[in-house]
N, C-alpha and C positions, 0 to 999 in steps of 0.2 A: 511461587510467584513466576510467572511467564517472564522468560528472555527476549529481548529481541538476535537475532542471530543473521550473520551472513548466509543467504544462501549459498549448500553447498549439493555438492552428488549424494551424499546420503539422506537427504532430507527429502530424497524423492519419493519413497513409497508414501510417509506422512502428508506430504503435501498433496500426493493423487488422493488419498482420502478426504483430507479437509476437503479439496475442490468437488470430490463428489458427494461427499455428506451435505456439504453445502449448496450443490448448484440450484436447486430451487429456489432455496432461499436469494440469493444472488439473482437469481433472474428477474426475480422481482422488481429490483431497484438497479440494475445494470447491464448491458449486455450479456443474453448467454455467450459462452464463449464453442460451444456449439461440440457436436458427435465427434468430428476430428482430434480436437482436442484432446479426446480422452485415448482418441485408439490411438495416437503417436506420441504419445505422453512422455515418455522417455526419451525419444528425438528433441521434442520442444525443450526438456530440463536441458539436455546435454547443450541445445542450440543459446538456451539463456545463459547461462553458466560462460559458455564462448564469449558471449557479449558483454557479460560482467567483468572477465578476465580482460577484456581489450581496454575495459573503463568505459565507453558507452553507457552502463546502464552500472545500477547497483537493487540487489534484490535483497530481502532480508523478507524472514518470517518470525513471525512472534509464536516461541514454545513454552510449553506447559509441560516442565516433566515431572512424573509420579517418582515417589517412591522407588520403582523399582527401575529407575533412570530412562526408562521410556518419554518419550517425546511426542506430544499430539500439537497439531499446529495449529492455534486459536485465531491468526490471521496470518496475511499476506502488505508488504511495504515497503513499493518501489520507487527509485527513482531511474526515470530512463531518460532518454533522447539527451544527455549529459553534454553539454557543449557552452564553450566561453560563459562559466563560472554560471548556470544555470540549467534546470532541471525540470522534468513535467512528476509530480507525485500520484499514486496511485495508491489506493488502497482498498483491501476487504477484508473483512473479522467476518468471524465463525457467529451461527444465529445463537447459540446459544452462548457467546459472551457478549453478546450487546449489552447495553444499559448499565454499563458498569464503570467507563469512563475508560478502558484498556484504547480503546483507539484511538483516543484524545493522548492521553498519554503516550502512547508509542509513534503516533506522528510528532508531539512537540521531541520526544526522543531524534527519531529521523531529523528532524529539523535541527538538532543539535550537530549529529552525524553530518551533515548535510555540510555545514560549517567547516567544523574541525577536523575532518576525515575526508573530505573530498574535495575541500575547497570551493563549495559551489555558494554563491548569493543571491541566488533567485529562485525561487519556488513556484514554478506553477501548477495550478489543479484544476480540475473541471466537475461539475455533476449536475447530472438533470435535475432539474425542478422538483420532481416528484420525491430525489433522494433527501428528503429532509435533514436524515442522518449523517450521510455524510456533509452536506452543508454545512450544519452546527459544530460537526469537529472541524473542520477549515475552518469557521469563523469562530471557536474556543483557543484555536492555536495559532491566532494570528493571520491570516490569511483574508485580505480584502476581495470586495468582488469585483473585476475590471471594467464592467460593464458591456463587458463581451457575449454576446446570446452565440450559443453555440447549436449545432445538432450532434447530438451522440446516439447512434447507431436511428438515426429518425426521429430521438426525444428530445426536446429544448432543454437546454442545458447552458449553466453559466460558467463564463472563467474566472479562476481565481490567482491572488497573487501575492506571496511572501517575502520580503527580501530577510536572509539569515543573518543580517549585519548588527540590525538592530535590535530592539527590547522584544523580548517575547511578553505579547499581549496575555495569554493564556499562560493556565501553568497546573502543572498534574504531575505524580510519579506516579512509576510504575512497582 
């Protein structure tokens, strides 16, 4: 059964692979995050990990470990830009765990986190139009749309928005 886990320095090589197993798939429904990113891979871990440690941000990965206590990383579930008890959420799962309800689940998880571990009461998210998927896990996990038209990266995109205080609408385990 996949964990959700604090991002740490060892979960760097895993996560270079999820990112590159996955980035087609990903490009499809979200900004690539483009060449750069992959040849300073290890600057950007070490620079996120800084950012989490100040509390700024909070990163966490969802792992899948085997038998032989190996770790593959099935997604990614961040909260950033952290300030006066609110947060902006991100998220991406691996192509081949889609349609299983692991991202609904481990955002309402984060969203519990979000709460009781970090103090925050506000959740916002965003996704283009086209991202169907992720749309329906924001609106399975509570998350209204603010009526906000955004651009992300040139694609129309909507904001979203949770407050951690109250009933969760949605409901999954992992």
């Amino acid at each position: 059964m996949p964990e959700l886990q604090r991002l740490r320095a060892d979960h760097a090589p895993a996560l270079l692979a999820f990112e590159r197993e996955n980035r087609a798939f990903f490009a499809a429904s979200v900004p690539d995050r483009g060449d750069d990113y992959f040849a300073h891979f290890e600057a950007r871990h070490a620079a996120l990990l800084a950012e989490q440690a100040a509390g700024v941000c909070h990163f966490h990965v969802l792992v899948d470990t085997d038998s032989n206590g190996e770790g593959e990383i099935m997604g990614r579930f961040n909260l950033v830009d952290v300030a006066d008890g609110s947060a902006e959420l991100g998220f991406r799962i691996a192509e081949k765990a889609t349609h299983c309800g692991l991202a609904t689940a481990t955002v309402l998880q984060l969203c519990t986190l979000a709460a009781t571990e970090y103090g925050l009461t506000t959740l916002r998210a965003a996704a283009t139009l086209d991202n169907t998927a992720s749309r329906a896990v924001l609106t399975r996990t509570g998350f209204v749309p603010t009526g906000e038209e955004l651009l992300l990266n040139d694609h129309p995109g909507l904001g979203y928005v949770r407050s951690t205080t109250g009933e969760v609408r949605g409901s999954a385990e992992l």
